[in-house]
C-alpha positions, -999 to +999 in steps of 0.1 A: -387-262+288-401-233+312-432-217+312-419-190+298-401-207+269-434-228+256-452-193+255-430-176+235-432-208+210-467-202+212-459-168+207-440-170+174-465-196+164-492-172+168-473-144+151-465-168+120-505-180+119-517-143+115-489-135+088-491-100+075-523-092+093-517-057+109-537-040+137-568-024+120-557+010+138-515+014+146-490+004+123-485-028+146-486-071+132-513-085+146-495-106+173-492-071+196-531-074+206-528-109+218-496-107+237-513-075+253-541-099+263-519-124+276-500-097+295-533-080+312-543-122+323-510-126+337-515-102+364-547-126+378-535-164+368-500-175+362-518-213+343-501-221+312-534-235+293-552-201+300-522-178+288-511-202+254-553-196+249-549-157+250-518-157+228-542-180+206-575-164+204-575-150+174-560-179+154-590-202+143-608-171+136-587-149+118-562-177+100-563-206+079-553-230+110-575-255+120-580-272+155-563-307+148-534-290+134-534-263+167-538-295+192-509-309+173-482-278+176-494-275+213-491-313+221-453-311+206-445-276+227-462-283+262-437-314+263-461-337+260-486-323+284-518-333+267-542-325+293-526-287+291-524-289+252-562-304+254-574-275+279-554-247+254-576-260+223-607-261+245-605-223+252-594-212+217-624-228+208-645-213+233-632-178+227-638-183+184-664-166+173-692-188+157-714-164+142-697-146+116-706-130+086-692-154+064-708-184+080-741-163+083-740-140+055-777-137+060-779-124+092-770-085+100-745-078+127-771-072+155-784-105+148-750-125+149-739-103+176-770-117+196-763-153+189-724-149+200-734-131+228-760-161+239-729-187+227-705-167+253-728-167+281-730-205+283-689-206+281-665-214+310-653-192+337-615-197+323-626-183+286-648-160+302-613-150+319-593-147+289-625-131+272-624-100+297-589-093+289-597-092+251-622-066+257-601-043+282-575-045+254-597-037+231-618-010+246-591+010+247-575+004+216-613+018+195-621+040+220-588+057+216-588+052+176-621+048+162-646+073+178-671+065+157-673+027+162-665+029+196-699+031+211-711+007+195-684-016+201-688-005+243-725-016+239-718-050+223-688-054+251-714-043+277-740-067+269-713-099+271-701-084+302-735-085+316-743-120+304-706-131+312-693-130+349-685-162+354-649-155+351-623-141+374-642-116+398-613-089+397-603-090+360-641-084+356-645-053+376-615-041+358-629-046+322-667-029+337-648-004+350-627-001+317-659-003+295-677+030+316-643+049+317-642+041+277-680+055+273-672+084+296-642+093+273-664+094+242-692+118+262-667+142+269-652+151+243 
């Protein structure tokens, strides 16, 4: 299979985990947002475990599938690649949030905001990677839909950025820059 055949398995795969789960803001299924994220990576690395991961972000967190059963589909559909299939897993993992309110019900979001941040920091430059793309994509999508979340969001995004540069030098100039342009937005209108 090519490249571009395994993704868009993982693709579908993706699409089926999240089921009816819709975009919180557009009329959209879920599986727009990652494929956006994938798209905006693709333009800095062209590695197969890095773009299956940003197709897969959002699965272990948002879905009922769990890792063995995700290192499984991936060992089957990167032809028996298990190094890539291993590396995929790795960085869906790395790019799962850990601290969320159902694991840490007592903790208020500052709190488990501050503990992800601390757990992003200390992750690889390649999730890092994929990490920046998920916040350019969306940046814009709250800033341009939820005004009054949006700052907040941009300060949150801000402090992983700062904590966070381990990962591709250009992709993370383009999500600072897409970060300020977002707060800009908000102050002017």
């Amino acid at each position: 299979m090519t490249k571009e055949e395994i993704l868009h398995i993982i693709r579908d795969y993706a699409d089926d985990a999240h089921g009816n789960q819709m975009r919180k803001y557009t009329p959209e299924r879920y599986i727009v947002h990652p494929v956006r994220v994938m798209e905006k990576l693709r333009g800095y690395t062209d590695r197969l475990p890095l773009l299956a991961a940003a197709l897969l972000h959002d699965v272990l967190e948002d879905t009922l599938v769990k890792p063995p059963q995700m290192l499984e589909f991936l060992k089957g559909v990167m032809n028996e690649a298990e190094a890539e299939a291993e590396e995929t897993l790795k960085l869906v993992i790395e790019m799962t949030d850990e601290f969320v309110k159902e694991a840490y019900p007592k903790l208020n979001r500052k709190q488990r905001k501050q503990m992800e941040l601390e757990r992003i920091a200390l992750t690889g430059a390649d999730a890092q990677t994929i990490k920046y793309a998920d916040i350019i994509d969306n940046a814009i999508d709250i800033t341009a839909n939820d005004r009054n979340f949006a700052p907040r969001y941009l300060k949150e995004v801000s402090a992983i950025l700062k904590m966070a540069d381990k990962g591709n030098a250009e992709l993370y100039a383009k999500a600072m820059q897409v970060v300020k342009d977002s707060y800009n937005s908000i102050d002017l209108r």
